[in-house]
C-alpha positions in Angstrom: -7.1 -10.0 12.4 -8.0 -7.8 9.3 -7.6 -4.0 9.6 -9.4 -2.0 7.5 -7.3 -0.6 3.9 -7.0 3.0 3.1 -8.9 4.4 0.3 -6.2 6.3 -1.1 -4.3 4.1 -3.6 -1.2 6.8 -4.4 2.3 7.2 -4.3 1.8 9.5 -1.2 0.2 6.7 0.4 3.3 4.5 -0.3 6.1 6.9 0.6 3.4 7.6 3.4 4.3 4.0 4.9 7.4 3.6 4.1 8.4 6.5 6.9 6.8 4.6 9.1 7.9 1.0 8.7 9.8 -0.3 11.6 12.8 -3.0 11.4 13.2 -5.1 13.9 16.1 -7.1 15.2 17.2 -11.1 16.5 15.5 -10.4 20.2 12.4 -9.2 18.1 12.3 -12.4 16.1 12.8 -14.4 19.0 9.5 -12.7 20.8 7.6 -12.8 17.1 8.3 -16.4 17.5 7.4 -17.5 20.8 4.1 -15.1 20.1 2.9 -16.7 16.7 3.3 -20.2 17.9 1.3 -19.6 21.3 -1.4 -18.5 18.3 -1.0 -21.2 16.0 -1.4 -23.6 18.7 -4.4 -22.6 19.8 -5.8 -23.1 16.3 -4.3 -26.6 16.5 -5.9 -26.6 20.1 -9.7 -25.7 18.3 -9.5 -28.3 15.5 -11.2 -31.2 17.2 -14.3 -28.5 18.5 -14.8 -27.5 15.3 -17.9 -29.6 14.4 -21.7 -29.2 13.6 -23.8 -28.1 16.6 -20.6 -26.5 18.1 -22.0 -22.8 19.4 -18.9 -20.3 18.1 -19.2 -18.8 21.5 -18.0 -22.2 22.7 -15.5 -22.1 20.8 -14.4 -18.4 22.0 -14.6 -19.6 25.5 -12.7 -23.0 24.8 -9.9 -20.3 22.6 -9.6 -17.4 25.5 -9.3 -20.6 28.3 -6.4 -21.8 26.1 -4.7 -18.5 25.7 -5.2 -17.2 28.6 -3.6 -20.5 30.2 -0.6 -20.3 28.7 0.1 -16.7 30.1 -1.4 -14.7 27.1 -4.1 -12.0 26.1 -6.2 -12.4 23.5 -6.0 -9.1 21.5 -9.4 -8.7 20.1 -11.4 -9.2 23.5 -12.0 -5.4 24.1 -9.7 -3.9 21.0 -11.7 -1.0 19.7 -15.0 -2.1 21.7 -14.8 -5.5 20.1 -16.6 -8.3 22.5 -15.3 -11.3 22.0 -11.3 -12.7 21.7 -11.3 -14.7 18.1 -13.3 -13.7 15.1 -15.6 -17.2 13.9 -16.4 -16.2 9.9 -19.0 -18.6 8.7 -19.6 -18.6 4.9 -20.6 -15.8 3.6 -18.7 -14.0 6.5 -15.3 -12.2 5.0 -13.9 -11.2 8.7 -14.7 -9.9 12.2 -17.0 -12.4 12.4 -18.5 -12.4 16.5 -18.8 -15.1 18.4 -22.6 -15.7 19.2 -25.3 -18.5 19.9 -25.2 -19.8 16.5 -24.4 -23.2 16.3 -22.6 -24.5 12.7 -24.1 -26.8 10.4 -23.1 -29.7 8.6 -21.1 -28.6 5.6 -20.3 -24.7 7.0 -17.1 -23.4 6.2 -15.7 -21.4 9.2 -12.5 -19.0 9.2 -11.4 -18.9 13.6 -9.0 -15.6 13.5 -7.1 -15.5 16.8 -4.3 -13.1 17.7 -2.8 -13.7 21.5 -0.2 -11.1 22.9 2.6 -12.6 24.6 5.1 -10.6 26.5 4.2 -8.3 24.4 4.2 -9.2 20.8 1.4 -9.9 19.3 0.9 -13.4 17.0 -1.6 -13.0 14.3 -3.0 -16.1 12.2 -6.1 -17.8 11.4 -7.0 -20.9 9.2 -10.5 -22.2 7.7 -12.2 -25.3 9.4 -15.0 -27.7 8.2 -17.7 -28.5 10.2 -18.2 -31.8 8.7 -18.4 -32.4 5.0 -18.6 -29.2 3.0 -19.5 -28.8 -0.6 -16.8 -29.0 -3.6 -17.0 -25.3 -4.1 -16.7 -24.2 -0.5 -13.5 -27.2 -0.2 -12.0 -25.5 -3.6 -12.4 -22.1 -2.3 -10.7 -22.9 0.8 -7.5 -24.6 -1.0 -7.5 -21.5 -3.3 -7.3 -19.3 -0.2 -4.5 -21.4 1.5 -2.5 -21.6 -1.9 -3.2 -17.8 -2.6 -1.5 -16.7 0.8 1.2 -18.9 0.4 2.2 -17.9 -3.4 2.3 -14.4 -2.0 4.1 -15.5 1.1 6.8 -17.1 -1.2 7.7 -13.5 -3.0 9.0 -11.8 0.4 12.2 -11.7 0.3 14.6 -8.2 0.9 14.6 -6.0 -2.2 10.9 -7.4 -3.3 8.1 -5.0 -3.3 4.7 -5.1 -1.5 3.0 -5.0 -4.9 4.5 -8.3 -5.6 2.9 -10.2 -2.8 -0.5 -8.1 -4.1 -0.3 -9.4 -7.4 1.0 -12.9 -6.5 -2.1 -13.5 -4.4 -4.6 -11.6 -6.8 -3.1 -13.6 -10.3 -3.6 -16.8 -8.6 -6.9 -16.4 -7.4 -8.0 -14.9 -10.3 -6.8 -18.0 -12.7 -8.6 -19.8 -10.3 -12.2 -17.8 -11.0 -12.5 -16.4 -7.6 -12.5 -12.2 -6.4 -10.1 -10.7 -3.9 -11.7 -8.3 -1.3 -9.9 -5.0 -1.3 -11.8 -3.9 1.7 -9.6 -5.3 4.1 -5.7 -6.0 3.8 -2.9 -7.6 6.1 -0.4 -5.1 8.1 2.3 -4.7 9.9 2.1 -5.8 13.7 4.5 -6.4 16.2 4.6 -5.2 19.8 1.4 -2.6 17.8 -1.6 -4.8 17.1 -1.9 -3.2 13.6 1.1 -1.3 12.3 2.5 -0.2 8.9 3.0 -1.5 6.2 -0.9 -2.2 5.0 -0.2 -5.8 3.2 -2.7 -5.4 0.2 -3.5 -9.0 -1.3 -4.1 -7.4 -5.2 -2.1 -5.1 -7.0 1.2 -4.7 -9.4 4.4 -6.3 -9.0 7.7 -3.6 -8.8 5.0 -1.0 -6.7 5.1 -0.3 -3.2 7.9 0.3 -0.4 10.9 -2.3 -0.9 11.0 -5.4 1.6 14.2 -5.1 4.0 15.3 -7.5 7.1 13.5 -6.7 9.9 9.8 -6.1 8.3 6.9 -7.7 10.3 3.6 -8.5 9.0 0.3 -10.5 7.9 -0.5 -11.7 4.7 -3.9 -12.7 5.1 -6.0 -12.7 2.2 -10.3 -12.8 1.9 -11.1 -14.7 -1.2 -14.9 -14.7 -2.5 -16.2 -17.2 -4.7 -18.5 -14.4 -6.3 -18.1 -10.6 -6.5 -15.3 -8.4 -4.5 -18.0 -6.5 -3.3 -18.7 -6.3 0.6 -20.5 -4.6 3.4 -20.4 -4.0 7.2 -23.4 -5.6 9.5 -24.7 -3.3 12.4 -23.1 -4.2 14.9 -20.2 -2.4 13.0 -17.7 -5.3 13.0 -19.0 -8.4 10.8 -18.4 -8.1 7.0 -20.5 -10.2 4.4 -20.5 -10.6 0.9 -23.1 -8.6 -1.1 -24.0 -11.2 -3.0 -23.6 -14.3 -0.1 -21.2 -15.9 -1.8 -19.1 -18.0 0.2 -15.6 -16.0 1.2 -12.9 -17.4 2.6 -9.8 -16.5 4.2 -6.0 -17.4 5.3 -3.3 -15.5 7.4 0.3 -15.8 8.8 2.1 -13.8 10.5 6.1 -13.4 8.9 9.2 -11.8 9.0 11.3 -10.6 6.5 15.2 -12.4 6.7 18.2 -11.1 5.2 17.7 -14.0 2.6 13.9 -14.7 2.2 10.9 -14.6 4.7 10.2 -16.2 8.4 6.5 -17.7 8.8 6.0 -16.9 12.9 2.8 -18.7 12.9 3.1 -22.3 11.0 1.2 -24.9 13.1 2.9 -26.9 15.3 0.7 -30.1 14.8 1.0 -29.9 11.6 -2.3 -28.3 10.5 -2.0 -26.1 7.6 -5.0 -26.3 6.0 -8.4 -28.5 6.4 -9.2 -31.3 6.5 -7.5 -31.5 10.0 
């Protein structure tokens, strides 16, 4: 789940969250892991609902059974007054999308955002879906989205930056025509839902607090296939595009190793990216 980034864009704001960056150590990994599987199942778990005429308030129901079953919480349900326990993003929809009466059409894209917290750490990860054959643009943004989290993924590693995942993610998705929101970034998380570091997913390489053993956070980037630009709903949680481009979004949850990164979250099934 997205949190929202802070305006300021200044050295203070780095040094700012580099006090507050917590390492964590083998028993942590061990609960990081445990937690971002339990999440990445579920998503493997929602794959055969995802179709047309599915209501996304099925498939919350069908996501908080599963969680809840195998001895979780779902962390949204309630966080900050927010209703439901996965975000369902439908096309134009960046994040935070809420599960409702709408049923999706043939050819909708549909980002499912679920974070579970299991004895007490929190696994964070979501994945686009098809609901049956969606257009090429909507299948090409989709891939660039998947590839753009996992080139940035790729750069962690101790003694990296955080502007090297930023400008990883933001040079590939550029090449590739598409915007990066700046709105919303990935963070750090743990046994805190939303934690420091803020992960942005554009910026410049060699910037930002250094990567050490024992970091944990998203990478969870929101691609648009127009403009950047985006804006809040009223019911103060869904984000659109301006322009109702289609936007799309990946996220894992990882760890930083003393030799390169830990993905907490991969799917267990086997289902990385659509088609599923």
């Amino acid at each position: 789940m997205t949190f929202q980034a802070e305006r300021a864009r200044t050295d203070d704001y780095w040094d700012q969250d580099q006090r507050k960056i917590k390492l964590h150590g083998p028993a942590d990994f061990d609960g990081m892991r445990k937690a971002g599987q339990l999440a990445a199942a579920t998503l493997d778990f929602i794959a055969p609902h995802v179709r047309p005429g599915v209501a996304t308030a099925e498939l919350d129901r069908l996501c908080h059974e599963y969680i809840v079953g195998h001895g979780a919480v779902p962390a949204p349900l309630g966080y900050r007054g927010f209703p439901k326990s996965i975000c369902t993003s439908i096309n134009h929809v960046v994040c935070h999308g809420i599960p409702g009466d709408k049923r999706l059409a043939t050819g909708d894209i549909v980002n499912i955002d679920v974070t579970v917290i299991l004895d007490g750490w929190h696994g964070d990860t979501s994945r686009m879906f098809y609901a049956g054959e969606p257009k090429l643009l909507a299948r090409r943004l989709c891939d660039v989205t998947y590839e753009a989290m996992m080139r940035g993924i790729a750069v962690v590693k101790p003694g990296a930056r955080l502007g090297d995942i930023g400008q990883a993610i933001q040079t590939y998705a550029e090449s590739q025509r598409f915007s990066v929101v700046r709105d919303f970034c990935g963070h750090g998380l743990g046994k805190i839902f939303h934690d420091a570091p803020n992960i942005l997913h554009y910026g410049t390489a060699g910037t930002g607090p250094e990567l050490q053993p024992g970091m944990f956070f998203t990478i969870e980037p929101m691609i648009n296939a127009g403009a950047l630009d985006v804006k809040i709903l009223s019911d103060g949680w869904t984000a659109v595009t301006r322009d109702k481009s289609l936007s799309a979004q990946c996220e894992h949850s990882v760890g930083v190793t003393e030799t390169g990164v830990e993905i907490f979250t991969g799917s267990p099934a086997g289902l990385h990216k659509p088609p599923y």
